[in-house]
VEXDREN-2710 file (C-alpha; in Angstrom, 1 decimal):
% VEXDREN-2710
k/r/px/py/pz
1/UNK/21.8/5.1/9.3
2/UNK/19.9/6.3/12.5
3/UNK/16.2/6.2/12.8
4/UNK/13.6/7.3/14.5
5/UNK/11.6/4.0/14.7
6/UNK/8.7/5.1/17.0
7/UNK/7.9/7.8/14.6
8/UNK/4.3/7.6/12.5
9/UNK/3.7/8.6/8.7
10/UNK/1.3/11.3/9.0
11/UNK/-1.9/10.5/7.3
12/UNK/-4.4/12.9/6.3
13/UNK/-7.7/12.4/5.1
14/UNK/-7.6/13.9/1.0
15/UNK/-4.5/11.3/0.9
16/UNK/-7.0/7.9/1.5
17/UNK/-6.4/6.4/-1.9
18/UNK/-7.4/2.6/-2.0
19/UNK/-5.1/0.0/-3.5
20/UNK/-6.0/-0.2/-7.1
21/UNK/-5.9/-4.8/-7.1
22/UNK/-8.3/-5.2/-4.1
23/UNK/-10.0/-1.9/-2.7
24/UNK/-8.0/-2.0/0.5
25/UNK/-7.3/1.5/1.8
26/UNK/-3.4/2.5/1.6
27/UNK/-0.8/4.0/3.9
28/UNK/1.5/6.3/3.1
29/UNK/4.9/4.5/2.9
30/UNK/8.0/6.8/2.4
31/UNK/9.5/7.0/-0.9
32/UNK/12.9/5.5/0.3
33/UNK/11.4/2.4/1.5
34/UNK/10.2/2.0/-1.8
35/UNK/13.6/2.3/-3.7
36/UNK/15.1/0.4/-1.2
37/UNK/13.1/-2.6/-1.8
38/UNK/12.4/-2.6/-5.5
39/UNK/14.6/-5.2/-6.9
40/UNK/17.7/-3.1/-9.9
41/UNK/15.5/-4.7/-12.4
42/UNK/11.8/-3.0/-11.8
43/UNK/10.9/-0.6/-14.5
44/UNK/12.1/3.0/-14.0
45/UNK/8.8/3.7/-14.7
46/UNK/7.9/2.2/-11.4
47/UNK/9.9/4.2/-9.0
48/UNK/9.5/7.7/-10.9
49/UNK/5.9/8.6/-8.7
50/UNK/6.3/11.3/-6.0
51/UNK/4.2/9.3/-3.1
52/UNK/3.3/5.3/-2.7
53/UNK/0.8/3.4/-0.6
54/UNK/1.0/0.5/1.4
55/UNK/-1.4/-2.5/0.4
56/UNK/-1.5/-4.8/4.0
57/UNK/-4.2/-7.0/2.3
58/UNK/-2.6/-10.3/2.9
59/UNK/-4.2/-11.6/-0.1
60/UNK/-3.3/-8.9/-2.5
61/UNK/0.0/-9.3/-4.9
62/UNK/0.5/-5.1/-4.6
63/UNK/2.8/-4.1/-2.0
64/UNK/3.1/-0.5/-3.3
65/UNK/1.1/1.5/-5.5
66/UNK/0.4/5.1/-6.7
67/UNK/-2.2/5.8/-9.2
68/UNK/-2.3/2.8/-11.3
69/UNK/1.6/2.3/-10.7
70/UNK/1.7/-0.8/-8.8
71/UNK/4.7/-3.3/-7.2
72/UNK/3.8/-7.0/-6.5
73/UNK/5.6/-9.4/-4.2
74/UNK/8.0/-10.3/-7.2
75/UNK/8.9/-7.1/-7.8
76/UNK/10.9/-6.5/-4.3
77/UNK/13.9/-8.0/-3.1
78/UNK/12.9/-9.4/0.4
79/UNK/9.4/-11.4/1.3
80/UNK/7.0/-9.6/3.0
81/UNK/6.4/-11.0/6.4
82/UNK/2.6/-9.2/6.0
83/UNK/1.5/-11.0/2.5
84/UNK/2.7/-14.3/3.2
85/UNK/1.2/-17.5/4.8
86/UNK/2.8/-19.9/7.2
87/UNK/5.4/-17.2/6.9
88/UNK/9.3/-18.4/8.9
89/UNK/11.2/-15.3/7.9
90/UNK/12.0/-11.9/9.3
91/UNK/9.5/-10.0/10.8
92/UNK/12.7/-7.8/12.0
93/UNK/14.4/-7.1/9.1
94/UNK/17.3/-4.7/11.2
95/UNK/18.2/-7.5/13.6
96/UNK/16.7/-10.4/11.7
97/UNK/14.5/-11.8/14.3
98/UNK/12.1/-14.5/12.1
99/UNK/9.7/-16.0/13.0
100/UNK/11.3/-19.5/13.2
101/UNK/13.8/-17.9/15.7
102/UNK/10.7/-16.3/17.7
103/UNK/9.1/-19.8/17.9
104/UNK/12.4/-21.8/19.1
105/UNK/13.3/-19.1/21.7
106/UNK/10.0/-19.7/23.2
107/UNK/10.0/-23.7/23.0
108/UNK/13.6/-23.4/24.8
109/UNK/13.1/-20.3/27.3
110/UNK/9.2/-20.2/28.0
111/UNK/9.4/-16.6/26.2
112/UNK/10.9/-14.4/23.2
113/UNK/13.5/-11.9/24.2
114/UNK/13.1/-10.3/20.4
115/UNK/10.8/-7.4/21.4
116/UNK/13.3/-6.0/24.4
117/UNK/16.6/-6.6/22.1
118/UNK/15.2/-4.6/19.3
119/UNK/14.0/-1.9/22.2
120/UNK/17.4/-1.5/22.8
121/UNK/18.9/-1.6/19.1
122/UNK/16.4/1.3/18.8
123/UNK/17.4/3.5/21.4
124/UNK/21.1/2.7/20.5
125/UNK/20.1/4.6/17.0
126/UNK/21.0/1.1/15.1
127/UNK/17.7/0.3/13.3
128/UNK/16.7/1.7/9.7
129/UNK/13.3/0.5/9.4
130/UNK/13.0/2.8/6.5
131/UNK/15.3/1.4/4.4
132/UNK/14.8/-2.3/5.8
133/UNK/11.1/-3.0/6.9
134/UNK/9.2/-3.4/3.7
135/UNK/6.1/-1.3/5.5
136/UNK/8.9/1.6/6.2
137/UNK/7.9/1.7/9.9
138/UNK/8.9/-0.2/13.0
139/UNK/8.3/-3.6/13.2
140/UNK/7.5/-4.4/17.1
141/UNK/4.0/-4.5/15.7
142/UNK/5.0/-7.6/13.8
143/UNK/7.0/-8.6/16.4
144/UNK/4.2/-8.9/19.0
145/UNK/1.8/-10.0/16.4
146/UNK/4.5/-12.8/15.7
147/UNK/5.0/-13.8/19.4
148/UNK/1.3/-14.0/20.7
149/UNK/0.8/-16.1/17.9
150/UNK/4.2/-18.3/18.7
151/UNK/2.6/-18.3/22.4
152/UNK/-0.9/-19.5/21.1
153/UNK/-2.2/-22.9/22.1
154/UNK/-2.2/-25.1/19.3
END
C-alpha cells in the first residue's frame, strides 16, 4: 500500500474535542488507522463512529476516542511507542526500527542510520503509516525524538 507519509491530517478549529479520560486535546486520526489497530475482538460498537481522536497523553489508557466511545492500550493489537515508559519497541512500525535497535546502532557506529533508511523507504512508496503507526501519521517524529534521547548523556 503506498503512502504519502509527509502528509498532515487537517485540523480545524470546530473539530478540538478533548479526550474524554484526561482533558487532553485530540487529533484527528484517520478512520483506517483505527480499524487497523483494534484488536477482531473490540466491540463493533467501538469502530461504528464516523471520526476518532488521538489521545498523546502518555499517562492516559485512551488511545482513540469519539464522543464517549473510547479505545485503551488493551484494546489495540500493537504497544504504543507514545503511552508507554522505558518503552524498547517500534517506534517505526513499517521498517521496525525500535528503540532497542536505535540504542545499539548508536553504541556500535557513534550514530543511528534509522531516520535516512526510512527517508528512503518513503520515497520508494513502501511505508503505510496509516495502517501501521498507531498515530496514523509518519513516524520520523518518534524517530528523532527516540534518537536524541538514545544520544543523551546519561
Amino acid at each position: 500500500m503506498s503512502s504519502d507519509c509527509y502528509s498532515v491530517v487537517e485540523t480545524r478549529q470546530k473539530d478540538t474535542v478533548l479526550c474524554p479520560r484526561c482533558g487532553e486535546k485530540g487529533k484527528p486520526v484517520p478512520l483506517a488507522t483505527v480499524g487497523a489497530m483494534a484488536k477482531t475482538e473490540v466491540e463493533a460498537a467501538k469502530l461504528s463512529a464516523a471520526e476518532y481522536k488521538l489521545c498523546r497523553n502518555r499517562d492516559c489508557p485512551v488511545v482513540y476516542y469519539a464522543g464517549e466511545v473510547q479505545l485503551e492500550k488493551s484494546d489495540l493489537r500493537v504497544p504504543v511507542n507514545f503511552k508507554e515508559r522505558n518503552y524498547e519497541g517500534p517506534v517505526c512500525y513499517c521498517f521496525n526500527h525500535t528503540v532497542a535497535s536505535i540504542r545499539a546502532e548508536i553504541q556500535t557506529k557513534g550514530h543511528s542510520t534509522a531516520q535516512g533508511i526510512i527517508t528512503q523507504e518513503v520515497k520508494a512508496g513502501r511505508c503505510a503509516c496509516e495502517v501501521k503507526n498507531p498515530a496514523g501519521t509518519c513516524c520520523l517524529g518518534d524517530v528523532t525524538r527516540a534518537i536524541q534521547a538514545a544520544m543523551a548523556p546519561l
